[in-house]
C-alpha positions as CSV (number, residue, x, y, z in Angstrom):
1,X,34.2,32.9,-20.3
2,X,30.7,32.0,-18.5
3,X,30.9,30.0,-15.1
4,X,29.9,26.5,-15.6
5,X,28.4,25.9,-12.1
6,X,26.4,29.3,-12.5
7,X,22.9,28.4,-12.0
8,X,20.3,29.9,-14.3
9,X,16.9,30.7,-12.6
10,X,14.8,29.5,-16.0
11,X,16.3,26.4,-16.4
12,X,16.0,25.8,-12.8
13,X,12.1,26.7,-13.1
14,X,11.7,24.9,-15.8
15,X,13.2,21.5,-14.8
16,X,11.3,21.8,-11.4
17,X,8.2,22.3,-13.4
18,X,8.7,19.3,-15.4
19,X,9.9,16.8,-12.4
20,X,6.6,18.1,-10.6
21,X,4.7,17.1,-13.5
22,X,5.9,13.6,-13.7
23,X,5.8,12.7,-10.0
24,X,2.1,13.9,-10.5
25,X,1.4,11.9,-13.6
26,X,2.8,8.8,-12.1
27,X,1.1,9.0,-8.9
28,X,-2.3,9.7,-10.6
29,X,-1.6,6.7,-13.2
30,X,-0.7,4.7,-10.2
31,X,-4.3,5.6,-8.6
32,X,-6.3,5.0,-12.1
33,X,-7.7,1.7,-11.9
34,X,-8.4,2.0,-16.0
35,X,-4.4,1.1,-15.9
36,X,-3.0,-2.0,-15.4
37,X,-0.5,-0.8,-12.8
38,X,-3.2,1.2,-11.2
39,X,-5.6,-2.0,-11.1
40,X,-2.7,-4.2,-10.1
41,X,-2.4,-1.8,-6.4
42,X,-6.0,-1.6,-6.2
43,X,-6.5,-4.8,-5.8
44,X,-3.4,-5.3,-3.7
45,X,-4.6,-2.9,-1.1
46,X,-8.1,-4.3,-0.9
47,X,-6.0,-7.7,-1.1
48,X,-4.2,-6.9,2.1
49,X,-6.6,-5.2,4.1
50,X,-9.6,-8.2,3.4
51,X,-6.9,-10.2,4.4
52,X,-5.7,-7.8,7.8
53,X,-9.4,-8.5,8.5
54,X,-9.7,-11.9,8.6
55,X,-6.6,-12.6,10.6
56,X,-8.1,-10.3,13.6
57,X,-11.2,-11.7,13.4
58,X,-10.0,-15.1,13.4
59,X,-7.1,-14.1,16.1
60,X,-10.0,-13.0,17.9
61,X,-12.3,-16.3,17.4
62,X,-9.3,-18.5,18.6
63,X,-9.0,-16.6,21.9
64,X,-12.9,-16.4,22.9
65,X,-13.3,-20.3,21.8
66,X,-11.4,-22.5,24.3
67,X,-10.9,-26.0,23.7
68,X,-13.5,-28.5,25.3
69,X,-12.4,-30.2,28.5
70,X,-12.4,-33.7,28.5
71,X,-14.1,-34.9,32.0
72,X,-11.9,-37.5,33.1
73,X,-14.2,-39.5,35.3
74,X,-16.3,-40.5,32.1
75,X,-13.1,-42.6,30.7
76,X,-13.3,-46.0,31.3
């Protein structure tokens, strides 16, 4: 009788082939912005780095910009 936990080399090959291909054919359907999961990320990334961008800058407004200080010999 054949050993069940015997290995075979070809089918071994073959189903490394074949998860190769998929992980490839998702990642590129996941960089195609023709798709709608591909368009989705795009945008998500540009999304999060317009929005990366904005927070420095304003981060970096708020600490160059002090607030006005109020002379208190012109109260009356």
């Amino acid at each position: 009788m054949a050993d069940q936990d015997a290995s075979d080399p070809h089918f071994d090959a073959m189903t490394s082939r074949l998860l190769r291909r998929e992980a490839l054919r998702r990642a590129a359907e996941e960089l195609n912005t023709m798709t709608g999961p591909g368009l989705e990320q795009a945008l998500a990334r540009v999304s999060a780095e317009v929005t990366e961008e904005a927070a420095y800058r304003r981060a970096k407004a708020d600490r160059t910009i002090a607030p006005p200080v109020q002379d208190r010999s012109e109260r009356v």
